[in-house]
DRENTI-581949 format. One record per residue (C-alpha): residue number from 0; residue in one letter; x, y, z. Coordinates in steps of 0.001 Angstrom, whole numbers, padded with zeros to 6 digits. Example, Ala and Ser with C-alpha at 12.3 -4.5 7.8 and 13.67 -1.06 7.14 Angstrom:
BEGIN
r num=0; residu=A; xx=012300; yy=-004500; zz=007800
r num=1; residu=S; xx=013670; yy=-001060; zz=007140
//
This chain:
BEGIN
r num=0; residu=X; xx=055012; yy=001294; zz=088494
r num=1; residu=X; xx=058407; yy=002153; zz=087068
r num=2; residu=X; xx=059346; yy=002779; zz=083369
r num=3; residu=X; xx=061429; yy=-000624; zz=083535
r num=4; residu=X; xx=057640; yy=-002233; zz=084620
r num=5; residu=X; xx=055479; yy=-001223; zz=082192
r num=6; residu=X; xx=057851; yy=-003063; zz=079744
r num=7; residu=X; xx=056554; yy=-006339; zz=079820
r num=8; residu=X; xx=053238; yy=-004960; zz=079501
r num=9; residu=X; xx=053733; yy=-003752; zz=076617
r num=10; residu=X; xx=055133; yy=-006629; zz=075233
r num=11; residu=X; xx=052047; yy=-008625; zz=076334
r num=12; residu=X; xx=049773; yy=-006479; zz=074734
r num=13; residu=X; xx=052043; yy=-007234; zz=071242
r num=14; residu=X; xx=052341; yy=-011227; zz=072211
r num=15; residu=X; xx=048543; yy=-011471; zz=072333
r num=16; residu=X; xx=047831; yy=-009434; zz=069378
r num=17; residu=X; xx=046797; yy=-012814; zz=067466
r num=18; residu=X; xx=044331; yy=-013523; zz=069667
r num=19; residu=X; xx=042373; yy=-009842; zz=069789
r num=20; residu=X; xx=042885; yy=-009303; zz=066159
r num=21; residu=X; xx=040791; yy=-013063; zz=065973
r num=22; residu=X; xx=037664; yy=-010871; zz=066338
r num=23; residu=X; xx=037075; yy=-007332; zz=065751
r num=24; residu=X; xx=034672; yy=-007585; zz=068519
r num=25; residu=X; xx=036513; yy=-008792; zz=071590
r num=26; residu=X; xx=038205; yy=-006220; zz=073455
r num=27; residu=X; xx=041439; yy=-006216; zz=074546
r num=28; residu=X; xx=042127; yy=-007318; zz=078338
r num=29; residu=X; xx=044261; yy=-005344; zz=081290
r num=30; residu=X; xx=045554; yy=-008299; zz=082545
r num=31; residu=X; xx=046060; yy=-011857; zz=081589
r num=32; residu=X; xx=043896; yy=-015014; zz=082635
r num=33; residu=X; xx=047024; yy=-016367; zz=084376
r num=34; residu=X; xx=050153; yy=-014611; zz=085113
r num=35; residu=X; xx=053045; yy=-015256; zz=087440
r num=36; residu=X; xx=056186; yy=-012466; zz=088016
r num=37; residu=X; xx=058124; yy=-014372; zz=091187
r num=38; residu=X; xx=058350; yy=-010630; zz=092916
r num=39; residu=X; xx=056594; yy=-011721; zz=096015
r num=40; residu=X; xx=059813; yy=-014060; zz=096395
r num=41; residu=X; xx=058866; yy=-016857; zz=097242
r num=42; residu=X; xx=056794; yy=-019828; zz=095051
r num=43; residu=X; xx=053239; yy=-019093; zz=095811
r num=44; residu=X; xx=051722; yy=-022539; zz=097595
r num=45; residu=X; xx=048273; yy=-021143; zz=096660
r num=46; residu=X; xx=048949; yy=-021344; zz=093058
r num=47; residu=X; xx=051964; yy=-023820; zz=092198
r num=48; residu=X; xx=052867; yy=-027253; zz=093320
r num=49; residu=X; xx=056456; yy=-028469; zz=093308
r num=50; residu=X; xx=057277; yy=-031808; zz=091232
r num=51; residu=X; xx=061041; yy=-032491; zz=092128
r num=52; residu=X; xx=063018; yy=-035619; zz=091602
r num=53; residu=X; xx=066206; yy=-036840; zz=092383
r num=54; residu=X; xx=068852; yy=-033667; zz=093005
r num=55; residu=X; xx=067410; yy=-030986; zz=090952
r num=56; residu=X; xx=066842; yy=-027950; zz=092053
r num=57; residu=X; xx=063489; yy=-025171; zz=091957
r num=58; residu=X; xx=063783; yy=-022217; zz=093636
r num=59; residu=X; xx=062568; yy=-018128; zz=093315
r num=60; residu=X; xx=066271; yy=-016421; zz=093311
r num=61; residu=X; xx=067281; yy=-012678; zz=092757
r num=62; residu=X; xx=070475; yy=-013393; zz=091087
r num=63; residu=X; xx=069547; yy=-013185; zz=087575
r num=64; residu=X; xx=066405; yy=-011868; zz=086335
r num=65; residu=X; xx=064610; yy=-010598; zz=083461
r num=66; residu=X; xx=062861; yy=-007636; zz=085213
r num=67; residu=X; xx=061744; yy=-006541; zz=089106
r num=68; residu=X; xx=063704; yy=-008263; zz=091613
r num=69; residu=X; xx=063029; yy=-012084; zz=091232
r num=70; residu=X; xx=062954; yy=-014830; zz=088685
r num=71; residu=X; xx=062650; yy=-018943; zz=088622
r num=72; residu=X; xx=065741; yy=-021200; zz=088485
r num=73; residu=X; xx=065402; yy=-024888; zz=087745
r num=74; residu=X; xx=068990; yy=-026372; zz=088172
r num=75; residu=X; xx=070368; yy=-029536; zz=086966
r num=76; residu=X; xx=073186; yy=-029612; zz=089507
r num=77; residu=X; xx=075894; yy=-032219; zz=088500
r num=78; residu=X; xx=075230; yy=-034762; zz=085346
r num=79; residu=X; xx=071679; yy=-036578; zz=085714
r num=80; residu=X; xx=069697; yy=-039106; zz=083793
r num=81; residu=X; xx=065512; yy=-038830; zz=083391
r num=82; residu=X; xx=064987; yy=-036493; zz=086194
r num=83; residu=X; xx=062619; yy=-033272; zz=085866
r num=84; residu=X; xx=061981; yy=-029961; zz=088650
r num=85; residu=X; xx=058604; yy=-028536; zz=087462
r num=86; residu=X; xx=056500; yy=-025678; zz=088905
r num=87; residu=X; xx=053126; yy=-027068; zz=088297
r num=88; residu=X; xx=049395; yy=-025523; zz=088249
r num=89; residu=X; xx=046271; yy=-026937; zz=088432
r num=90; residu=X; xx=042902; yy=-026218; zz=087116
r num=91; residu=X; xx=043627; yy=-023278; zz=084125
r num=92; residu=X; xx=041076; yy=-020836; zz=083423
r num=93; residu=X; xx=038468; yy=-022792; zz=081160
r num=94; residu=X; xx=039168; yy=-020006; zz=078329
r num=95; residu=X; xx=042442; yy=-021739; zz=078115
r num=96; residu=X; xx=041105; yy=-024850; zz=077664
r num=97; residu=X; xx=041695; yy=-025734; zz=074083
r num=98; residu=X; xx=043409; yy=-022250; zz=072737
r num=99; residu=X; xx=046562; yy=-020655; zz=074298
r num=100; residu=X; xx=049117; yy=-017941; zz=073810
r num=101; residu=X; xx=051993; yy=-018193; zz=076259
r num=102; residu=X; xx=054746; yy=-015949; zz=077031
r num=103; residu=X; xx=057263; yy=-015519; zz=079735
r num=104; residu=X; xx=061272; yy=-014820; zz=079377
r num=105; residu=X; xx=063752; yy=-017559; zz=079483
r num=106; residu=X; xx=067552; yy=-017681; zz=080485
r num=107; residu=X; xx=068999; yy=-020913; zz=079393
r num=108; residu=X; xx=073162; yy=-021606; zz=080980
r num=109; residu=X; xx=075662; yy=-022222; zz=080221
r num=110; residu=X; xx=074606; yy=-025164; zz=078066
r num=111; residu=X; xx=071471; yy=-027247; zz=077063
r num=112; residu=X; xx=071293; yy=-031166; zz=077408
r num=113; residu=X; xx=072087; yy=-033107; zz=074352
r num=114; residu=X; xx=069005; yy=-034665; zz=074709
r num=115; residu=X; xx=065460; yy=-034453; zz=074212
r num=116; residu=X; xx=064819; yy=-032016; zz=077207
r num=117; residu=X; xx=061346; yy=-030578; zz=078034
r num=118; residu=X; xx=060994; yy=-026843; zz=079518
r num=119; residu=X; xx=057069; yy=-026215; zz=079099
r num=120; residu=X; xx=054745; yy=-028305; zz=079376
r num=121; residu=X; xx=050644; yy=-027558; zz=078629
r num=122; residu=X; xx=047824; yy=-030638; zz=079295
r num=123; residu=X; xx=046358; yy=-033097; zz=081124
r num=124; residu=X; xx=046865; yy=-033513; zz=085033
r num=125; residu=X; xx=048368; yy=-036683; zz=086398
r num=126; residu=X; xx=052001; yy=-036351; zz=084907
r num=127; residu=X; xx=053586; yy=-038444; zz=083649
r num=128; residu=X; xx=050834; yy=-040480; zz=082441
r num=129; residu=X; xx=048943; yy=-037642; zz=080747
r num=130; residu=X; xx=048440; yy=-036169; zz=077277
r num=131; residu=X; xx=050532; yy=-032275; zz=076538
r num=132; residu=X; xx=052019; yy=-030452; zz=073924
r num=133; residu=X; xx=055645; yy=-029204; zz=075215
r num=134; residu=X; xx=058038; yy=-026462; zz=074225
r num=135; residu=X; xx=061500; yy=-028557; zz=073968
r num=136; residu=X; xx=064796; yy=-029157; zz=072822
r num=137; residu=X; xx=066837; yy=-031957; zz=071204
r num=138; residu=X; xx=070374; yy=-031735; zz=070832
r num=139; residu=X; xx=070741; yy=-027750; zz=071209
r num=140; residu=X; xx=067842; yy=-027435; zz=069049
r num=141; residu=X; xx=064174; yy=-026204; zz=069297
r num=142; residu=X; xx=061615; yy=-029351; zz=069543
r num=143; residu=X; xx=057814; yy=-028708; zz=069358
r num=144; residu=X; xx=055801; yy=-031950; zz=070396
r num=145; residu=X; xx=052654; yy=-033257; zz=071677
r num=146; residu=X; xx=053184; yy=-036344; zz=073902
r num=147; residu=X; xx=050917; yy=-038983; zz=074675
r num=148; residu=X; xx=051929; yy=-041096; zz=077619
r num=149; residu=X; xx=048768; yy=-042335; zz=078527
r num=150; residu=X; xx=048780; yy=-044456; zz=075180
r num=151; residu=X; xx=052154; yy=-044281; zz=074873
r num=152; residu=X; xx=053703; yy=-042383; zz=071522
r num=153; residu=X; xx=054461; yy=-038744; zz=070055
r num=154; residu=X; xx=054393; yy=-036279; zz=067034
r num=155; residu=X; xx=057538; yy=-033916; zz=067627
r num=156; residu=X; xx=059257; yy=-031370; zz=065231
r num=157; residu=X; xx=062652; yy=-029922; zz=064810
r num=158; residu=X; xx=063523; yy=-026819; zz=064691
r num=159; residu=X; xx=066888; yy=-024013; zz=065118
r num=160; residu=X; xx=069286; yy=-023663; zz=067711
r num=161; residu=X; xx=068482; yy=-022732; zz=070882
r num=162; residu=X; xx=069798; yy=-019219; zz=072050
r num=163; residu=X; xx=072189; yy=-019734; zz=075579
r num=164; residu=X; xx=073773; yy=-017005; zz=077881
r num=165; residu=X; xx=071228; yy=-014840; zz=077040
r num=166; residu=X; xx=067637; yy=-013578; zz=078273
r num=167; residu=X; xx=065293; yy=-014091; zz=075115
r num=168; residu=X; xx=061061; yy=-013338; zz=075157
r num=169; residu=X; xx=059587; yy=-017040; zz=074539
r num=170; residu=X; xx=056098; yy=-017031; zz=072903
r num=171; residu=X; xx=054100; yy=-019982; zz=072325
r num=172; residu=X; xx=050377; yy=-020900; zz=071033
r num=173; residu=X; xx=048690; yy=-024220; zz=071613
r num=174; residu=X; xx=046090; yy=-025382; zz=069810
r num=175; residu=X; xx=043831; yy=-028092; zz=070157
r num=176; residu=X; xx=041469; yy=-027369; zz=067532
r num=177; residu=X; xx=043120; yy=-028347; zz=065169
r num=178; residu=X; xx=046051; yy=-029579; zz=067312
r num=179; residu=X; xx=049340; yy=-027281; zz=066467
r num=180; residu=X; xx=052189; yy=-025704; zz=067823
r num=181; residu=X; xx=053882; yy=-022087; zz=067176
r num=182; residu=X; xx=056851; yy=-020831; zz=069070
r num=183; residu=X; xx=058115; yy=-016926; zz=068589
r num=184; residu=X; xx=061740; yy=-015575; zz=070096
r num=185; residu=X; xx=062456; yy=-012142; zz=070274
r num=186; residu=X; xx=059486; yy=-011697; zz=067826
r num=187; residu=X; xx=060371; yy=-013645; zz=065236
r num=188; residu=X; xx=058749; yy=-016760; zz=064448
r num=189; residu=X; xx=060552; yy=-019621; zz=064621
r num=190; residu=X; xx=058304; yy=-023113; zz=064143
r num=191; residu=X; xx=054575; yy=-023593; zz=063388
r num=192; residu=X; xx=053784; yy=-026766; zz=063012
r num=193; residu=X; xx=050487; yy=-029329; zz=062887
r num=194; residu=X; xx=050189; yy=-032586; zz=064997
r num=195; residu=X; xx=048988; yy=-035581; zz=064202
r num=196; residu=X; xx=048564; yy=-038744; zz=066692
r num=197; residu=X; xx=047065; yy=-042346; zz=064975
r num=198; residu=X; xx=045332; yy=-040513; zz=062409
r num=199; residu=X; xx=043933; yy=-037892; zz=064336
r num=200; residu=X; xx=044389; yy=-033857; zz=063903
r num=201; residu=X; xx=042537; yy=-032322; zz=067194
r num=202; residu=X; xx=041413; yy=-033012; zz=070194
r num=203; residu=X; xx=045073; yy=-034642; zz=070864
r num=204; residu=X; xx=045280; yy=-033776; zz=074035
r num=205; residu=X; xx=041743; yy=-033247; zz=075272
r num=206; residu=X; xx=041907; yy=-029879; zz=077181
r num=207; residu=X; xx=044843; yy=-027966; zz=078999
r num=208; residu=X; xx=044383; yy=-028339; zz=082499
r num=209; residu=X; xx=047887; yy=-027952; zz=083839
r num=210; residu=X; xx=050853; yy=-026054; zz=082376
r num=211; residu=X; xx=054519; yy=-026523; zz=083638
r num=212; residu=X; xx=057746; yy=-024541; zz=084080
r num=213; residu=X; xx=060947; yy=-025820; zz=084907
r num=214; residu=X; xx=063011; yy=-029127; zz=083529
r num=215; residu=X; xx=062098; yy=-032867; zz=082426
r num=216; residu=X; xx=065074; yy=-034814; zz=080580
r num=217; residu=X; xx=064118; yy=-037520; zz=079007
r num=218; residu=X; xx=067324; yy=-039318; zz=078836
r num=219; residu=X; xx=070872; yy=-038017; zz=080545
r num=220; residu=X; xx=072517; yy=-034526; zz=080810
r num=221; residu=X; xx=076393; yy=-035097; zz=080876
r num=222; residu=X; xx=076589; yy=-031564; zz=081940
r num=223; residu=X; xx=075141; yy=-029274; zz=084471
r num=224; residu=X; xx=072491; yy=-026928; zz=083422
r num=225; residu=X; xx=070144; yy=-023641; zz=084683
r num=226; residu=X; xx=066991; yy=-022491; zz=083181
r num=227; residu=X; xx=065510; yy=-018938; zz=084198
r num=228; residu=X; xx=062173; yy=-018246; zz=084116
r num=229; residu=X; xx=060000; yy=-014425; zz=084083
r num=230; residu=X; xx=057308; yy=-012747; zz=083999
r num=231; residu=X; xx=054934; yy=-015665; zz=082709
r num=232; residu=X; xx=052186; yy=-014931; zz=081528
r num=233; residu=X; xx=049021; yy=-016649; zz=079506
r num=234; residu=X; xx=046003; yy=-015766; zz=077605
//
């Protein structure tokens, strides 16, 4: 493994601190329950599913990347309305359950839709009709949410500007017991927030099954768009 390797490793070990620190007792892991680095080069079949619609584009590419030799790109090609390109898995480890930390590096360009535009997505199988908590934007800015569309409704948050043209570490925790929201870039927190749904505080959406990477726009994009994805990894 090369010096340039073991940085992300490193990092992991500081984005799950949180979680070990929870209980003096638990001792720290190698290797999380579900990672994903993209340096076989190809989108493992075993492991993801595609969900494409209309001309978006989802594809492993060594063009740009955040470390090794590959990384994800979901395109939005030419201006599009309520189209998504998801890499999609199935059946999380149960320890992830109701209780995540996420992490994985991002490369949003050259802009981000003026819209409410979803990049990760954590919950229920059966998209779209299913229950998840989602890592978003609206207009150029942060959004956390949890999204119901089996019953139809949402709780969603602002928060600050999205960083573009650059590679940034994204960190996330979702939790369903109580249900909340916290997203870290570059270290630094940047939203932590509760969600409620008709009254009710937890158990919004039920148990993360499936988590997402990629695109959904709810709405139009006037302008074309990438998002880069790395070295994902959760625990």
């Amino acid at each position: 493994m090369t010096q340039s390797r073991l940085v992300p490793a490193i990092l992991l070990a500081l984005v799950f601190a949180p979680a070990i620190h929870s209980s003096a007792q638990r001792p720290a892991q190698p290797k999380p329950l579900f990672s994903e680095n993209f340096e076989s080069g190809a989108i493992d079949k075993n492991l993801w599913s595609l969900d494409v619609t209309g001309n978006a584009i989802l594809t492993v590419q060594p063009d740009k990347v955040a470390h090794g030799k590959y990384a994800l790109l979901a395109r939005c090609p030419t201006p599009a309305r309520s189209i998504h390109a998801y890499l999609r898995a199935a059946n999380l480890p149960e320890p992830l359950r109701h209780h995540l930390f996420g992490r994985a590096y991002v490369y949003i360009a050259p802009v981000v839709p003026d819209r409410h535009t979803v990049f990760i997505q954590a919950g229920t199988s059966d998209f779209p009709k299913s229950k998840f908590m989602e890592v978003a934007t609206s207009h150029s800015n942060f959004q956390t949410t949890f999204t119901n569309d089996v019953d139809g409704g949402e709780d969603w948050h602002p928060g600050p500007a999205v960083p573009l043209g650059r590679w940034v570490l994204l960190e996330w925790e979702f939790n369903d017991q109580p249900s909340s929201e916290t997203i870290w870039v570059d270290g630094e927190k940047v939203m932590d927030t509760p969600f409620t749904f008709k009254g009710a505080t937890s158990d919004l959406v039920g148990g993360f099954t499936d988590i997402a990477f990629g695109f959904f726009l709810r709405g139009a994009a006037p302008d074309p768009f990438d998002i880069y994805f790395d070295d994902i990894a959760l625990d």
